[in-house]
DRENSEMAR-833914 format. One record per residue (C-alpha): x, y, z. Coordinates in steps of 0.001 Angstrom, whole numbers, padded with zeros to 6 digits. Layout:
<guvexs>
+---------+---------+---------+
!      xx !      yy !      zz !
+---------+---------+---------+
!       X !       Y !       Z !
...
+---------+---------+---------+
</guvexs>
This chain:
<guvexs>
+---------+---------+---------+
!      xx !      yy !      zz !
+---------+---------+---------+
! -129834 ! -044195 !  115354 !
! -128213 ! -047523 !  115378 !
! -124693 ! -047138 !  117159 !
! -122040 ! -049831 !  115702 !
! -118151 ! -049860 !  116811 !
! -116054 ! -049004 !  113618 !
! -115363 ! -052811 !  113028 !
! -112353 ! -051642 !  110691 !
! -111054 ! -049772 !  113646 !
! -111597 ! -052523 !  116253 !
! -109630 ! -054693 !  114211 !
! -106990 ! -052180 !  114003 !
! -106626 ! -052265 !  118308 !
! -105999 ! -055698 !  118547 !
! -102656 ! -056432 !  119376 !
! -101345 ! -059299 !  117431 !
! -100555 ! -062281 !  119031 !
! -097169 ! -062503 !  117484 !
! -096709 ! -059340 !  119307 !
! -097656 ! -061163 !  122864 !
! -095087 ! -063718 !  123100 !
! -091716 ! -062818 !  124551 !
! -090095 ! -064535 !  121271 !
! -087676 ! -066516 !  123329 !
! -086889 ! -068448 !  120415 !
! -084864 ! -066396 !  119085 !
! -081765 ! -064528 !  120888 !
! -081674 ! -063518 !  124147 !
! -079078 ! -061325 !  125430 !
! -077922 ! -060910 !  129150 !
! -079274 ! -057522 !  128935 !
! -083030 ! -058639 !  128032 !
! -082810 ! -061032 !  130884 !
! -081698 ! -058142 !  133413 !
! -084030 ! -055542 !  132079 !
! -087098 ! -058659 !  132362 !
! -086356 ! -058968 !  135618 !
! -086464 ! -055462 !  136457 !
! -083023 ! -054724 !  137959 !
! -080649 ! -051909 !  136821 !
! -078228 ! -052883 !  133827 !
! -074450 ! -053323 !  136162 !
! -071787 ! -055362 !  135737 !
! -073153 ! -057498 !  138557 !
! -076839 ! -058423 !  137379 !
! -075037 ! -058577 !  133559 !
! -073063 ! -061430 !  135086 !
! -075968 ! -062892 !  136881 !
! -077979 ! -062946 !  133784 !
! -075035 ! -064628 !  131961 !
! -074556 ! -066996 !  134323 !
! -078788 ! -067883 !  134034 !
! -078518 ! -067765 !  130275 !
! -075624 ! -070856 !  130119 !
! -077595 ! -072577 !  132523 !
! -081247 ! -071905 !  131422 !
! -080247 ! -071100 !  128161 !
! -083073 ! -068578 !  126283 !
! -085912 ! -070146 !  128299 !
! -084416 ! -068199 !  131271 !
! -086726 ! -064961 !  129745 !
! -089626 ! -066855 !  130172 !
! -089498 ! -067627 !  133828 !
! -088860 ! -063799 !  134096 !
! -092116 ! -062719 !  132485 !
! -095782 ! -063665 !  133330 !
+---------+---------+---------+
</guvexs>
């Protein structure tokens, strides 16, 4: 017998790549920026990341993620 992956369920375990991107272009939020970077949500790293944000502005994520 002829063994064929389920194409229709292949298809389904695809991630799409809208899903991939970060979506920087959109808004960004101090808290995405401290959670990306992988630090604890504080009053400190919130001021960090809002301090990267005016500065960066919502390209900041990107240099956060791979």
């Amino acid at each position: 017998m002829n063994q064929r992956p389920d194409e229709s369920r292949q298809a389904e375990s695809v991630t799409p790549d809208a899903l991939l991107h970060t979506g920087s272009g959109g808004e960004v939020t101090a808290e995405d920026l401290v959670l990306a970077s992988g630090r604890d949500i504080t009053p400190e790293n919130l001021a960090w990341a809002e301090r990267k944000l005016a500065a960066e502005g919502p390209a900041a994520l990107e240099t956060l993620l791979p």
